[in-house]
N, C-alpha and C positions, 0 to 999 in steps of 0.2 A: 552458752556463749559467754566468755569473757573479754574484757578490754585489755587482757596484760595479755604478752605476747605468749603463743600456747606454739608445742609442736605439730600437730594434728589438731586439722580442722574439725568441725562435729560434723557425721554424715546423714545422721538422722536427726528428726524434731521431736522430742522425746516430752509426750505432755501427759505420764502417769508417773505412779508414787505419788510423794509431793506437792507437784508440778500442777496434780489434778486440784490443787486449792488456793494456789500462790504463783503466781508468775516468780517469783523471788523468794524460794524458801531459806537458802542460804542466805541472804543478807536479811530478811526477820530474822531465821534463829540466832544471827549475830547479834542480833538488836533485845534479843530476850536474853541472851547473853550477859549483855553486858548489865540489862535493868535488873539481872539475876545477881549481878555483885552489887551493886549498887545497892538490892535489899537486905542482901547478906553483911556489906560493911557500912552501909548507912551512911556513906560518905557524898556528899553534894555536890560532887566533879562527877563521881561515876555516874550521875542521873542528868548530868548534860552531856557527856559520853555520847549516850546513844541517840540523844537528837541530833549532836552535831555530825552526827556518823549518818543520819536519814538522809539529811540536808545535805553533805557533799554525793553519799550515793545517787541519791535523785540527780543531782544536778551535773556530776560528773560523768556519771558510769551507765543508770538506767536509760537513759536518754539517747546514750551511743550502742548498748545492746541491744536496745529494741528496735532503733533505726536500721541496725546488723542485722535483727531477727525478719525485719520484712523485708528488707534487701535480699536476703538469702529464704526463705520459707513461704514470703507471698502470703497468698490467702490462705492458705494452712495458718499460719500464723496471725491474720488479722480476727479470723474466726476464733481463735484461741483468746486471742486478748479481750476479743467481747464477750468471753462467757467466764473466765477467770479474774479476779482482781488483781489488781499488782500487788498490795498489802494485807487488807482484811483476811484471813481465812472465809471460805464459803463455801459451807457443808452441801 
């Protein structure tokens, strides 16, 4: 599910690969991304980068996906969110 305008809806709820440790694996590996330049050029902008990049996801984007996700999936989906975290990995 994303918040930018897509052509095709998602028809299924898809909670393997990834998905089975991270409600959000795409916007961590962004975030490892960018802490991954950040140790590479050692520059003190790139290491507020991806906080400031947490901070608007959370507050802009996750918020309205997940409202999406139970709008659209129900209890499939609430079941989902209580056994995955939205950040941490969890083996």
């Amino acid at each position: 599910m994303t918040t930018l305008p897509v052509i095709e809806q998602p028809r299924k709820f898809i909670v393997s690969g990834f998905y089975k440790y991270s409600r959000n694996p795409m916007y961590l590996a962004e975030t490892f991304i960018f802490l991954g330049l950040f140790l590479l050029l050692g520059h003190i902008l790139l290491f507020l980068y991806p906080a400031g990049f947490l901070i608007i996801i959370n507050i802009f984007v996750i918020y309205i996906e997940e409202s999406e996700m139970r709008r659209k999936f129900g209890k499939q989906y609430a079941q989902y969110s209580e056994k995955v975290p939205r950040w941490i990995l969890s083996f």
